[in-house]
C-alpha positions in Angstrom: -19.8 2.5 25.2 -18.0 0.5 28.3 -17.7 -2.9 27.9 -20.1 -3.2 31.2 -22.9 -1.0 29.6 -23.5 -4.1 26.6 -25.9 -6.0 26.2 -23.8 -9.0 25.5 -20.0 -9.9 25.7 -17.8 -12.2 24.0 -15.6 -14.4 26.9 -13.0 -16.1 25.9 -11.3 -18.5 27.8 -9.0 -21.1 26.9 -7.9 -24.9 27.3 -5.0 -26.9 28.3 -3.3 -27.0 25.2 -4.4 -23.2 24.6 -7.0 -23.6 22.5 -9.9 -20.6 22.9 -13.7 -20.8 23.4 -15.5 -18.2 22.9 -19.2 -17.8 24.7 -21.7 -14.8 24.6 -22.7 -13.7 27.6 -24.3 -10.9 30.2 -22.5 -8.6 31.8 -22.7 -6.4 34.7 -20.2 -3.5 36.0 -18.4 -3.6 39.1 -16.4 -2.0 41.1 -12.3 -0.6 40.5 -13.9 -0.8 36.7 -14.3 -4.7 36.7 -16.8 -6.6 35.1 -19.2 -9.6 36.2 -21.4 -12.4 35.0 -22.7 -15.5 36.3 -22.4 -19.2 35.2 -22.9 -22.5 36.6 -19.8 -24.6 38.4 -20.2 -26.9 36.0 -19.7 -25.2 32.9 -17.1 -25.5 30.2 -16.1 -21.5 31.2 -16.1 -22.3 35.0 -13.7 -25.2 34.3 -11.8 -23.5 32.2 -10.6 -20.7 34.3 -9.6 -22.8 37.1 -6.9 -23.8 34.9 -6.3 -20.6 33.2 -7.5 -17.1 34.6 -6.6 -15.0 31.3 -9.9 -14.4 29.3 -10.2 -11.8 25.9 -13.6 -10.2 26.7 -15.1 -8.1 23.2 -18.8 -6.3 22.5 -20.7 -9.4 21.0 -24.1 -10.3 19.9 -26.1 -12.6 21.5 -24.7 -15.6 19.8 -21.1 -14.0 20.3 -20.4 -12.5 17.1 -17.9 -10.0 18.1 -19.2 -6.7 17.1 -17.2 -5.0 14.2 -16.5 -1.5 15.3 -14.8 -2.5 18.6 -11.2 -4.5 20.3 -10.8 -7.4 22.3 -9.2 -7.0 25.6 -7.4 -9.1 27.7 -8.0 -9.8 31.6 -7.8 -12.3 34.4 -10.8 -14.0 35.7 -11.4 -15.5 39.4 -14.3 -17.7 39.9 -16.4 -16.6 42.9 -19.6 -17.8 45.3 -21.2 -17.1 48.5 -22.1 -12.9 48.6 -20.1 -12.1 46.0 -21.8 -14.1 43.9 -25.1 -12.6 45.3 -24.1 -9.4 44.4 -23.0 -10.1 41.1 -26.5 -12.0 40.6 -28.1 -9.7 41.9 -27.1 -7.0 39.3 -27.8 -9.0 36.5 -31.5 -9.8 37.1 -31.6 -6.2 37.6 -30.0 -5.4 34.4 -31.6 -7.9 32.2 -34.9 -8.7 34.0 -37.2 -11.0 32.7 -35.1 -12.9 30.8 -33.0 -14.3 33.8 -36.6 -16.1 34.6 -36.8 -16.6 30.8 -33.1 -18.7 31.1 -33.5 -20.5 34.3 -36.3 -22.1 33.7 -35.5 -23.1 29.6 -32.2 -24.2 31.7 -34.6 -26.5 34.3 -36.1 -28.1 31.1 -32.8 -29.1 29.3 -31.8 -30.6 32.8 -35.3 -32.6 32.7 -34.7 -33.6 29.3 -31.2 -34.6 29.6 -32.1 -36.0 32.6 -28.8 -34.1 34.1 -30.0 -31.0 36.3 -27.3 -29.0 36.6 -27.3 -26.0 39.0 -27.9 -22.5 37.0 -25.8 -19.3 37.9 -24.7 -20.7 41.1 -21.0 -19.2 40.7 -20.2 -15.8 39.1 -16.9 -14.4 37.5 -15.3 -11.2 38.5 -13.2 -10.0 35.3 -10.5 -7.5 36.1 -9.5 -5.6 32.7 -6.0 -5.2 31.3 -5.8 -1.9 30.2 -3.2 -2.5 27.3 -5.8 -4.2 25.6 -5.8 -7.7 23.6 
């Protein structure tokens, strides 16, 4: 199975001093073989890659358990908005329906309750695989 046919995806991006974060998350297939999600410009992920584009992208489950049967593979991440980001939106809610509607609005409430809204999915990430693998 292609990585853009899961469910779920483990992204792993990485800090500063290198350490790596790993987050579950949707995915979506694009074009040339690429792969897309979408996050909010102010998340941990979002930050991350402007400082480092290289991400290890693996099968997960949806608390980002890497599946056992598969590899981790390496690619570069760009951050993107405006119509690509449409797209890229756009092919998730039709991928994974309901529960976009499901996630915005649980995302509204923690934003309520924190009293910190923060924008949801308003920036998506274009991953372009390396394919010599991780």
């Amino acid at each position: 199975m292609a990585l853009a046919d899961e469910k779920y995806i483990r992204v792993t991006t990485f800090k500063k001093d290198g350490t790596e974060v790993s987050t579950p998350t949707w995915v979506v297939p694009l074009e040339d073989g690429k792969i897309g999600f979408y996050t909010s410009s102010t998340s941990g992920k979002a930050k991350r890659l402007k400082n480092n584009p290289n991400v290890i992208v693996q099968p997960s489950d949806g608390r980002g358990r890497a599946k056992g049967d598969t590899l981790p593979v390496k690619g570069t991440a760009v951050v993107v908005s405006g119509p690509e980001r449409d797209a890229i939106y756009a092919k998730v809610v039709a991928k994974y329906g309901f529960m976009t509607k499901l996630t915005r609005f649980l995302a509204k409430v923690g934003g309520f309750v924190k009293r910190k809204p923060q924008p949801y999915a308003d920036r998506a990430v274009v991953v372009t695989l390396d394919d010599s693998g991780a």
